[in-house]
Residue frames as qw, qx, qy, qz and C-alpha x, y, z in Angstrom:
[[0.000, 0.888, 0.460, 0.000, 0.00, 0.00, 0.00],
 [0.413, 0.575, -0.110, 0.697, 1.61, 3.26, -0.83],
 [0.365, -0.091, -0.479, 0.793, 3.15, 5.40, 1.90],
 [0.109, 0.032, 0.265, -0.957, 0.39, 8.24, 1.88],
 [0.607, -0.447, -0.548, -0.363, -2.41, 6.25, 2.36],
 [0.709, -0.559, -0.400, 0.157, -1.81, 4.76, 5.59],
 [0.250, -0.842, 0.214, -0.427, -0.86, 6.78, 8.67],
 [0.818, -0.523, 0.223, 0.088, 0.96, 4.01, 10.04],
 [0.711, 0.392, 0.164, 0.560, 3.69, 5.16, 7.34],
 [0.004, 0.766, 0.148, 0.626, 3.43, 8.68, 8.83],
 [0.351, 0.128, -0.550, 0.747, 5.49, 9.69, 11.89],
 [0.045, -0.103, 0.525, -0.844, 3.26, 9.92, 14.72],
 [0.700, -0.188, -0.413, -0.551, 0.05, 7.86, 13.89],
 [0.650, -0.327, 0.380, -0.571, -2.00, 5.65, 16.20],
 [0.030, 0.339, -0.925, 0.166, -1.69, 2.55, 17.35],
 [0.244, -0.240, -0.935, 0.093, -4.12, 0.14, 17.58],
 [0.239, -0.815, -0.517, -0.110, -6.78, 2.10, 20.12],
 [0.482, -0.507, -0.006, 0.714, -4.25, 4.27, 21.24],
 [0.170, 0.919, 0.306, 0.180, -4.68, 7.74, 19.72],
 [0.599, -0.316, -0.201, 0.708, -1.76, 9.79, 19.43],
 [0.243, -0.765, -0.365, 0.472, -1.83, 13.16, 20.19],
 [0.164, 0.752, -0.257, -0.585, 0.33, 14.65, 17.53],
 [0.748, 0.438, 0.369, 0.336, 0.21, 13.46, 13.18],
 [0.222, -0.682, 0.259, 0.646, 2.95, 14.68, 11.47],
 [0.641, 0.707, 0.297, -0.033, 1.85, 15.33, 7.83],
 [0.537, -0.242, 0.401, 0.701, 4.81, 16.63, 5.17],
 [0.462, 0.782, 0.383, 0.169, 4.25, 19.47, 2.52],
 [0.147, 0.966, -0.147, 0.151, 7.12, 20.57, 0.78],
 [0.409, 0.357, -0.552, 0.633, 10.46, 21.38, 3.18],
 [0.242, -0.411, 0.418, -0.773, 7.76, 21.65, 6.10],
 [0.219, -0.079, -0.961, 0.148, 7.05, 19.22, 8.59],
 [0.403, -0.251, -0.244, -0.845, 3.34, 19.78, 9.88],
 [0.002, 0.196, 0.858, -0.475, 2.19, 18.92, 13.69],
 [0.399, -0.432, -0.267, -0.764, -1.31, 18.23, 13.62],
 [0.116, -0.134, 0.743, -0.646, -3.22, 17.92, 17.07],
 [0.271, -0.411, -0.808, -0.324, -5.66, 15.29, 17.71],
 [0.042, -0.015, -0.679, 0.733, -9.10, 16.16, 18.97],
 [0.037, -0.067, -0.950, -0.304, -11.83, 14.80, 20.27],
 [0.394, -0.088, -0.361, -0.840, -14.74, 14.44, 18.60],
 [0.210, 0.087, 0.880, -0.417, -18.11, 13.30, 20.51],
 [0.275, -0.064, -0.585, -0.760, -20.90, 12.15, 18.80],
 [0.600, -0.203, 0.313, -0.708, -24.59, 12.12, 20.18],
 [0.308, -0.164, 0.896, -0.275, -24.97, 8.27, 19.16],
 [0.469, 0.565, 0.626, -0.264, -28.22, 8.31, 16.69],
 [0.254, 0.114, 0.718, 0.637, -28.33, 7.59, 13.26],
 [0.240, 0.527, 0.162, -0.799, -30.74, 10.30, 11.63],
 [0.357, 0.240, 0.828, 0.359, -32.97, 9.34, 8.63],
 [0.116, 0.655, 0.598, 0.448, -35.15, 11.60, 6.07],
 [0.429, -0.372, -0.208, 0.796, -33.98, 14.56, 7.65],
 [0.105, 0.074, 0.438, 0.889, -35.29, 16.73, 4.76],
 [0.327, -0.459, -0.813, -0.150, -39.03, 15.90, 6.42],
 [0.272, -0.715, -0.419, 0.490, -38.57, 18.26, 8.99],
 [0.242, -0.024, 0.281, 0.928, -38.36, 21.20, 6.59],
 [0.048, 0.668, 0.742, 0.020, -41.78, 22.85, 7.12],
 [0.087, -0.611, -0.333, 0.712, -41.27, 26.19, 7.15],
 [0.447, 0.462, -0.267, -0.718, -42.67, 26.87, 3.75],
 [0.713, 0.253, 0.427, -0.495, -45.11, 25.25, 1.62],
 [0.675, 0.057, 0.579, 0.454, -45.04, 23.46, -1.74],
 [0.187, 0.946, 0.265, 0.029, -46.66, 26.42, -3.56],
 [0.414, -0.873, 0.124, 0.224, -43.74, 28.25, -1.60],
 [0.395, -0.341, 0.689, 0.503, -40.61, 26.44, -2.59],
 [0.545, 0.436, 0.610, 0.375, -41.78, 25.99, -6.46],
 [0.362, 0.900, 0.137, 0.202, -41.39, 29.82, -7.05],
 [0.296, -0.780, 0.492, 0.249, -38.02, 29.88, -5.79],
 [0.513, 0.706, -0.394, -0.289, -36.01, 30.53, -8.38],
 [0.168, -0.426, 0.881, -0.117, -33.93, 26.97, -7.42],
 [0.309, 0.196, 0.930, -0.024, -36.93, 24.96, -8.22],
 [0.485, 0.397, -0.238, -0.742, -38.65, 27.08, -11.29],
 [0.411, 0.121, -0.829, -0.360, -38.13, 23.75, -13.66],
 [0.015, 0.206, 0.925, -0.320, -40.00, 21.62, -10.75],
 [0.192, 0.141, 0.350, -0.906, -43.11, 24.15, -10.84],
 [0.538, 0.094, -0.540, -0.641, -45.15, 23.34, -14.55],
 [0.441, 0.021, -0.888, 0.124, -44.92, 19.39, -12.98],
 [0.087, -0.282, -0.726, 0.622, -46.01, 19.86, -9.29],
 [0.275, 0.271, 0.535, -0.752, -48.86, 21.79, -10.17],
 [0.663, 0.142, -0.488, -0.549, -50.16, 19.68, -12.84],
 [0.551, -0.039, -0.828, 0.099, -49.66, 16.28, -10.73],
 [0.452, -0.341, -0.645, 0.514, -49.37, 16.93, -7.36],
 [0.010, -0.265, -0.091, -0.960, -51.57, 20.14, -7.39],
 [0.707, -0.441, -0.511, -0.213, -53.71, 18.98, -4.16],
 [0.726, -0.522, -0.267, 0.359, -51.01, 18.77, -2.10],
 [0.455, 0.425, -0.095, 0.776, -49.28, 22.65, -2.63],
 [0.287, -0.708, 0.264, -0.589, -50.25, 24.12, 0.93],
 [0.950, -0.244, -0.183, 0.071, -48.56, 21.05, 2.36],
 [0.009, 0.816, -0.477, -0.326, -45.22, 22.24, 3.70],
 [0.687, 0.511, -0.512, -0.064, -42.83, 20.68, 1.71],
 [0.232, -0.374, 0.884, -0.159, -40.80, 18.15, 4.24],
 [0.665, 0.084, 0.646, -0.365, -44.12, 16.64, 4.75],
 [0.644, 0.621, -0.084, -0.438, -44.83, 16.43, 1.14],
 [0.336, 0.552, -0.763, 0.007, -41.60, 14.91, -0.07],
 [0.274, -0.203, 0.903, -0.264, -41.72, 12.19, 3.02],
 [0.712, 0.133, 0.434, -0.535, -45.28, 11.34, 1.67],
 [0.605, 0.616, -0.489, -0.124, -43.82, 10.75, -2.32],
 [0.053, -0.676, 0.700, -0.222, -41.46, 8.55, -0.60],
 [0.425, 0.008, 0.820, -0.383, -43.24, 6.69, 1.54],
 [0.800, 0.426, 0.324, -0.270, -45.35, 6.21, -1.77],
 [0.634, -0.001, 0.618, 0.464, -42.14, 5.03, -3.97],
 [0.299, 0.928, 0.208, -0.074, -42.85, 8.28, -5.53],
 [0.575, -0.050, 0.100, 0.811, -38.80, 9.48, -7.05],
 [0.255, 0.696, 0.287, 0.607, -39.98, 12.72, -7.78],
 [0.402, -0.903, -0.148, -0.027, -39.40, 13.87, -4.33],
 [0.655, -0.426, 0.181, 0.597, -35.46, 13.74, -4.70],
 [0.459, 0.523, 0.180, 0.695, -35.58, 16.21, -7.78],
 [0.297, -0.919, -0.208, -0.156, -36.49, 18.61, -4.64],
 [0.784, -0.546, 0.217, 0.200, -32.76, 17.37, -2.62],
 [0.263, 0.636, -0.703, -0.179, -29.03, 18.10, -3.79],
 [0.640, 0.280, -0.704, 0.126, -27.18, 14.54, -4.39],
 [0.456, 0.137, -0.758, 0.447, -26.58, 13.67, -1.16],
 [0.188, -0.267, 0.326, -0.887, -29.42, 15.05, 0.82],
 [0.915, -0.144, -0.232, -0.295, -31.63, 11.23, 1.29],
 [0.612, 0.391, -0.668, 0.161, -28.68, 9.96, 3.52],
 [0.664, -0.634, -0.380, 0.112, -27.98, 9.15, 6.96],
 [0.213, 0.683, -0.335, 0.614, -26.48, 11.47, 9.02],
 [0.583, -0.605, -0.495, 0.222, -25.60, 12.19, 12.82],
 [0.181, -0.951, 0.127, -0.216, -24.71, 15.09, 15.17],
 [0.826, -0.294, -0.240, 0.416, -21.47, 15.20, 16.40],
 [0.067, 0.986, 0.007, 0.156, -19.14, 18.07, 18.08],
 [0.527, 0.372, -0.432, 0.630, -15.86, 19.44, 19.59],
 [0.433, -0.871, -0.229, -0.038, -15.31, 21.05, 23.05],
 [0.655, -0.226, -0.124, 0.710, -11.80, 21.27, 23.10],
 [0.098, -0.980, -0.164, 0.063, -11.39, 24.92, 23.76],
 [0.275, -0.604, 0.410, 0.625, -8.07, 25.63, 22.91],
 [0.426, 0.056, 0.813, 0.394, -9.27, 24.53, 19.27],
 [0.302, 0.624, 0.720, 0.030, -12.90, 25.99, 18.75],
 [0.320, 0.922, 0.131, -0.177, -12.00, 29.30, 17.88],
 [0.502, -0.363, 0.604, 0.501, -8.80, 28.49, 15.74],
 [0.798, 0.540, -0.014, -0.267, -8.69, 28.20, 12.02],
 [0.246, -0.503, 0.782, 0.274, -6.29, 26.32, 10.07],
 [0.520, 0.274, -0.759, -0.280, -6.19, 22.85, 8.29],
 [0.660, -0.294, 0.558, -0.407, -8.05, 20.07, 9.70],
 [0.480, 0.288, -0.685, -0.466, -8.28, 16.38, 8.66],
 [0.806, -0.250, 0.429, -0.323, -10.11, 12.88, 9.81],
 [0.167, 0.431, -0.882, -0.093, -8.47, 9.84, 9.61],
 [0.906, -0.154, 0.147, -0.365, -10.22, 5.96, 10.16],
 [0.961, -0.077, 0.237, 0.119, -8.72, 2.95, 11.15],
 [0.596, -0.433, 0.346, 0.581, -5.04, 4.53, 10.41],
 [0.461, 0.357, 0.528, 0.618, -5.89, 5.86, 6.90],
 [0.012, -0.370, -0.149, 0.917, -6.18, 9.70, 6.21],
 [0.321, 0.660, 0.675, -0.076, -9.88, 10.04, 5.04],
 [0.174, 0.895, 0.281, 0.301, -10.39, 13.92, 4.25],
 [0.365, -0.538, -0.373, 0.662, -8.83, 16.98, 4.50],
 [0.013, -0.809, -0.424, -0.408, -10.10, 20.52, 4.51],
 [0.312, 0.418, 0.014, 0.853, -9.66, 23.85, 4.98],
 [0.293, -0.766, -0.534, 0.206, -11.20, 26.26, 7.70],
 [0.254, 0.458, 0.104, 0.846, -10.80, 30.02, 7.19],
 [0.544, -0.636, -0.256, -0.484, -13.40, 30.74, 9.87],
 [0.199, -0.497, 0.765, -0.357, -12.73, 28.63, 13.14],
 [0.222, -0.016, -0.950, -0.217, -12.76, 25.09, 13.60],
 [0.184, 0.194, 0.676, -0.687, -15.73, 25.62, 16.40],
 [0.526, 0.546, -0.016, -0.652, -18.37, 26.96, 13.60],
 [0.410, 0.273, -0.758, -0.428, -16.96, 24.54, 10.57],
 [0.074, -0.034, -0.992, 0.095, -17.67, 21.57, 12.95],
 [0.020, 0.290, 0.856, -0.429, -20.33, 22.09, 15.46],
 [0.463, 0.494, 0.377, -0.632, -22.20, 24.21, 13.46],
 [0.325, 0.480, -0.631, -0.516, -21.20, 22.85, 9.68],
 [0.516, 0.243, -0.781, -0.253, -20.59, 19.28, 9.04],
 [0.184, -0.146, -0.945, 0.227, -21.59, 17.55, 12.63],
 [0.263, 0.431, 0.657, -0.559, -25.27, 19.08, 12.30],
 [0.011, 0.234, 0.607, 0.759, -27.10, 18.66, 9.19],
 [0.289, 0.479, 0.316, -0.766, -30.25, 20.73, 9.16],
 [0.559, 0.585, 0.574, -0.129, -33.80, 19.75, 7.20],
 [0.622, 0.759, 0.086, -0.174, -32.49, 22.58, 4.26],
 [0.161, -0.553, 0.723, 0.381, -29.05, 21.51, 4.11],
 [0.454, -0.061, 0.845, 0.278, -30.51, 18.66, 2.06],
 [0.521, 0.658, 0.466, -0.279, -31.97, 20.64, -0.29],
 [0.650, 0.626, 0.089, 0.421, -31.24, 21.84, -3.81],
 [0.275, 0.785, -0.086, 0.549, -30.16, 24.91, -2.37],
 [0.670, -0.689, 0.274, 0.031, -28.50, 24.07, 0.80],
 [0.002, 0.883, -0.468, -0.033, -25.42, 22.05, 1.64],
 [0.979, 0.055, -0.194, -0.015, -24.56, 19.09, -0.12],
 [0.444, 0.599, -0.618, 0.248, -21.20, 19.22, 0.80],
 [0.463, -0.543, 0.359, -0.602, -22.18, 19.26, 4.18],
 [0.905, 0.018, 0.002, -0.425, -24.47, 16.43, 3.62],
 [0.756, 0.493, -0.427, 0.045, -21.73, 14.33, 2.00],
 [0.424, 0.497, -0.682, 0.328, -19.59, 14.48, 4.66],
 [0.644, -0.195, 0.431, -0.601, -21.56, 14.08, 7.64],
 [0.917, -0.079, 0.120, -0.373, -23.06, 10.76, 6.11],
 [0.621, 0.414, -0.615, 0.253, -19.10, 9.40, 4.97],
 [0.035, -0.258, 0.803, -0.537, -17.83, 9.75, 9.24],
 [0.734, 0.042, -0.102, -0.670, -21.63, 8.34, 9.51],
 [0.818, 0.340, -0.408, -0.223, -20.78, 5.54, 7.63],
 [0.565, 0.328, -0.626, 0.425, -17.36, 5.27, 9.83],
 [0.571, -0.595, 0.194, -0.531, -18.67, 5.86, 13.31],
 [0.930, -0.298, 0.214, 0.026, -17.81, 1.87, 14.24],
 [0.823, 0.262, -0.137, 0.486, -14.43, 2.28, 13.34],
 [0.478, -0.713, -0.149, 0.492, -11.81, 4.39, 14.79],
 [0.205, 0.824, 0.085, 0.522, -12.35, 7.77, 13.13],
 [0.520, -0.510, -0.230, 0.646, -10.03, 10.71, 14.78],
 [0.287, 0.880, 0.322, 0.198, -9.56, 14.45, 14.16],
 [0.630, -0.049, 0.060, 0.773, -6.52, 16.48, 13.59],
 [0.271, 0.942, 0.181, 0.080, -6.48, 20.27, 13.35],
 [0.566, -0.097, -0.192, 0.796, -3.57, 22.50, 12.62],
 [0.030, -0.875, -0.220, 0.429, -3.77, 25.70, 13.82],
 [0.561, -0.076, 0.201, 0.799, -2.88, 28.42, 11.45],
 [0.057, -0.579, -0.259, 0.771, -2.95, 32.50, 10.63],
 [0.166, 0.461, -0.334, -0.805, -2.75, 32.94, 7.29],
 [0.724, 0.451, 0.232, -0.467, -5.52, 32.78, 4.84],
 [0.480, 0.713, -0.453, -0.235, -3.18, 32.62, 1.79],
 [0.282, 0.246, -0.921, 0.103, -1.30, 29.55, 3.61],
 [0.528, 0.098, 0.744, -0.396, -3.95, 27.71, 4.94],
 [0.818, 0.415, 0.233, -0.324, -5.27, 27.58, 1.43],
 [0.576, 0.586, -0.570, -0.023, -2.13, 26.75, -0.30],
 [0.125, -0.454, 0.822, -0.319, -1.43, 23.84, 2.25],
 [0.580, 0.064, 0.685, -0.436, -4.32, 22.21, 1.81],
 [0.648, 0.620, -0.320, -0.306, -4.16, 22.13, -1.93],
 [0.273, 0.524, -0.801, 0.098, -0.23, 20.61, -1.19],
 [0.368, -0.313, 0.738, -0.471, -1.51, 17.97, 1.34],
 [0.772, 0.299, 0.342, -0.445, -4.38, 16.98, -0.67],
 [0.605, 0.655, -0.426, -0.156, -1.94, 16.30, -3.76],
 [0.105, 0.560, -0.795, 0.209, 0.29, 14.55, -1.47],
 [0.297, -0.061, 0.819, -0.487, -1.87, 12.37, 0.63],
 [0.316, -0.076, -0.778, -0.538, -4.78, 11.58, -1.72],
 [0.377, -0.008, 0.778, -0.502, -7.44, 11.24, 0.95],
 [0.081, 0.298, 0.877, 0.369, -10.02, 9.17, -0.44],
 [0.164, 0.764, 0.624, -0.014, -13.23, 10.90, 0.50],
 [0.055, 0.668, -0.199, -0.715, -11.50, 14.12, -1.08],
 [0.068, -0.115, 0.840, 0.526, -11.51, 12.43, -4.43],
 [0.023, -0.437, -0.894, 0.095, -15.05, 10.97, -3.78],
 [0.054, 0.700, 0.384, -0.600, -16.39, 14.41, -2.94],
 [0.057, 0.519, -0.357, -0.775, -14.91, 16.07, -6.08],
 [0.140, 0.108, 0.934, 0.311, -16.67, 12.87, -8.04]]
């Protein structure tokens, strides 16, 4: 297996259940301490999330300009049910083996998801490069310009009923339902801290070239 897959090829990876504290990542002539930290997750697999989106109607969403092409359709078929809100609506299409309720949802917005956060406090208002890793391999990494407190606990470890919509956040979606997927394995999180914008986004370009994480690749698919 090549060397920048696995993290047990990478100075300062975990052991077995043992979690070390600092991954040292290469890019370049610099050596790159990242610090692990953990990441608690509430424990409950979330399904049809997109159901609890009620806060506008079908009528509603079909003249936003994101779902014009959907509009001619829905209120020639399903032109009964357009002061339903729309979660309900969609869950009902579903539950009747109806596909026309995912032309409402980005790509990735029918998945499972769960909630999960940080607390370390030397961490949550940082920005920098962050990256998860499972079972010794370096899954994803990504970029944080913001702090890591706001990417996580309010980004990727809480999907929300319109992230899975056309015009929400599939990315979100995507990744939330990959560490999902990896929850029974032994997922970890790395962040480096860092100041500059200009090198936090050229480092994560170089890292991603170097290291190949898989669910970067996957995401960009």
């Amino acid at each position: 297996m090549p060397a920048y897959q696995r993290l047990n090829d990478i100075s300062g990876t975990s052991k077995g259940n043992r979690v070390v504290n600092v991954l040292e990542l290469k890019a370049k002539d610099r050596l790159l301490k990242f610090n692990y930290v953990p990441i608690s997750f509430n424990g409950i697999i979330e399904k049809d999330v997109f159901s609890k989106k009620n806060n506008k109607t079908v009528a509603e969403t079909i003249r936003h300009q994101r779902y014009l092409n959907l509009k001619e359709l829905t209120e020639t078929k399903y032109g009964g049910y357009l002061k339903m809100p729309i979660g309900e609506f969609l869950y009902y299409l579903k539950g009747n083996n109806d596909i026309f309720y995912k032309s409402f949802l980005n790509k990735y917005g029918d998945l499972e998801y769960t909630q999960f956060h940080i607390d370390d406090k030397q961490s949550l208002n940082l920005k920098g490069i962050y990256l998860y890793s499972s079972n010794g391999t370096i899954k994803y990494i990504g970029r944080c310009l913001d702090h890591f407190g706001k990417r996580i606990n309010q980004g990727y470890g809480k999907i929300h009923p319109k992230n899975c919509f056309r015009d929400g956040q599939a990315t979100n979606c995507h990744l939330n339902a990959l560490i999902t997927n990896h929850i029974k394995e032994e997922l970890s999180f790395y962040v480096l801290p860092l100041k500059d914008d200009d090198d936090i986004k050229a480092l994560e370009i170089e890292l991603i070239r170097n290291y190949k994480p898989e669910w970067n690749v996957q995401m960009k698919g």
